[in-house]
N, C-alpha and C positions, 0 to 999 in steps of 0.2 A: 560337621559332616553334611555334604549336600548327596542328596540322594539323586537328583534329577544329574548333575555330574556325573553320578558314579556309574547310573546306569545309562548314558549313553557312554560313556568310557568301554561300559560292557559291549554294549551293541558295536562299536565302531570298532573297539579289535577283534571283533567275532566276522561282523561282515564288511572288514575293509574294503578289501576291491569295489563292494556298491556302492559303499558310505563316500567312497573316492571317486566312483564313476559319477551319482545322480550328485555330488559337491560340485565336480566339474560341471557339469551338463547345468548346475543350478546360477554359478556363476556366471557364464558364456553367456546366457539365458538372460542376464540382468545385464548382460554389460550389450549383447546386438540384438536380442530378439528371440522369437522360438523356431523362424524362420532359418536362420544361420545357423543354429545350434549341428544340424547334420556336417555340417561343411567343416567344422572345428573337431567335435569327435564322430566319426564318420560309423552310420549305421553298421557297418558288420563291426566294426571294433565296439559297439553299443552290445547287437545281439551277442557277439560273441564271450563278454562280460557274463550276461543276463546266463548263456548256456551252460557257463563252468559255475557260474556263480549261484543260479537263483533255480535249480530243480527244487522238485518237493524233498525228494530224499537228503538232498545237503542241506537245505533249510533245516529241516530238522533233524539233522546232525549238529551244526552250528545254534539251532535252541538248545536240545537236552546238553550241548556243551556250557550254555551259558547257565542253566538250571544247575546243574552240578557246579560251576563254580561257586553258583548264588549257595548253594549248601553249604560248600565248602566256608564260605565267609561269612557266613549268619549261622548264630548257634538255636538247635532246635529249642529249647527249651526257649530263649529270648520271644518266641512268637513272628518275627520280625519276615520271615521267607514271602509265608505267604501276600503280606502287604508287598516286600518288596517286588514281588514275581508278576503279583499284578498290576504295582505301576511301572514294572518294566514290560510286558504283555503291552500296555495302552499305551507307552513310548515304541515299542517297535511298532504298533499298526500305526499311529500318526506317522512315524518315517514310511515306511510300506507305502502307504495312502499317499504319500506326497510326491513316493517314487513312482506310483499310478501314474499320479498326472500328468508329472512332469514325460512320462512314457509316450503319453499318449500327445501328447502336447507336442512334441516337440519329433518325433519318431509313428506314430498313430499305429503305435505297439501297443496292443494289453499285455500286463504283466502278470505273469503268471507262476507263482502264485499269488493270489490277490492278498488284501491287508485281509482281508477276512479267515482266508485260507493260515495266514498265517497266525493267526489265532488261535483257529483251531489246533494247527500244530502244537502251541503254546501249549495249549489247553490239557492236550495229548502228552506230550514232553512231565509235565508236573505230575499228571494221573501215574505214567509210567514209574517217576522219581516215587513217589508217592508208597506207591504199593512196593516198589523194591524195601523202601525203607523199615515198612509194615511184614515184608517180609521176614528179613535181616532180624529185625526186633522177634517175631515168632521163633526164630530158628535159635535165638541169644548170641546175634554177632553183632548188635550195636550196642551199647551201656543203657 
């Protein structure tokens, strides 16, 4: 089991379209400069990505989606979520952060929301998952 695999596996079918836009942009990037990079994918198909793609409210729809999967596939009692949730947390802010720069680098976009902000969401998403679970258990509708 490689864990660093599994969860970008998670992350890149969670946020394909970005994982695919800032792959492009990253590529073009190495292969003519930061320069050209507009001229190959042309800024309004950039923002336009970033507008469907990267609000606060679908980020964290696509986190708690990826937190619910992480439940579904690590069992409570094993201990295993919370490790896993946080070196998935510090693998999405490194991608995040690198989609900053490459933003700003190559478009002198800020990205919004930042790798930070998306932490927080993280952060937010588990709390949520958290308490439903703590709930569920008070009520006796989990084992």
């Amino acid at each position: 089991f490689r864990a660093g695999a599994y969860l970008g596996f998670m992350i890149k079918r969670e946020f394909k379209p970005l994982h695919t836009l800032f792959a492009n942009i990253s590529r073009i990037r190495r292969e003519v400069g930061d320069a050209d990079v507009p001229i190959h994918v042309p800024r309004s198909t950039f923002e336009k990505t970033l507008t469907k793609e990267c609000s606060k409210e679908i980020l964290k729809e696509k986190i708690g989606a990826i937190y619910y999967r992480l439940e579904k596939h690590l069992s409570e009692t094993g201990g295993l979520l919370p490790v896993a949730w946080k070196a998935l947390v510090k693998v999405l802010y490194e991608w995040v952060g690198r989609w900053e720069k490459l933003s700003k680098q190559c478009y002198n976009f800020t990205l919004e929301p930042s790798a930070s902000d998306v932490v927080r969401i993280a952060k937010q998403a588990a709390g949520i998952s958290a308490k439903r679970i703590s709930d569920e258990k008070k009520r006796g509708l989990t084992s």
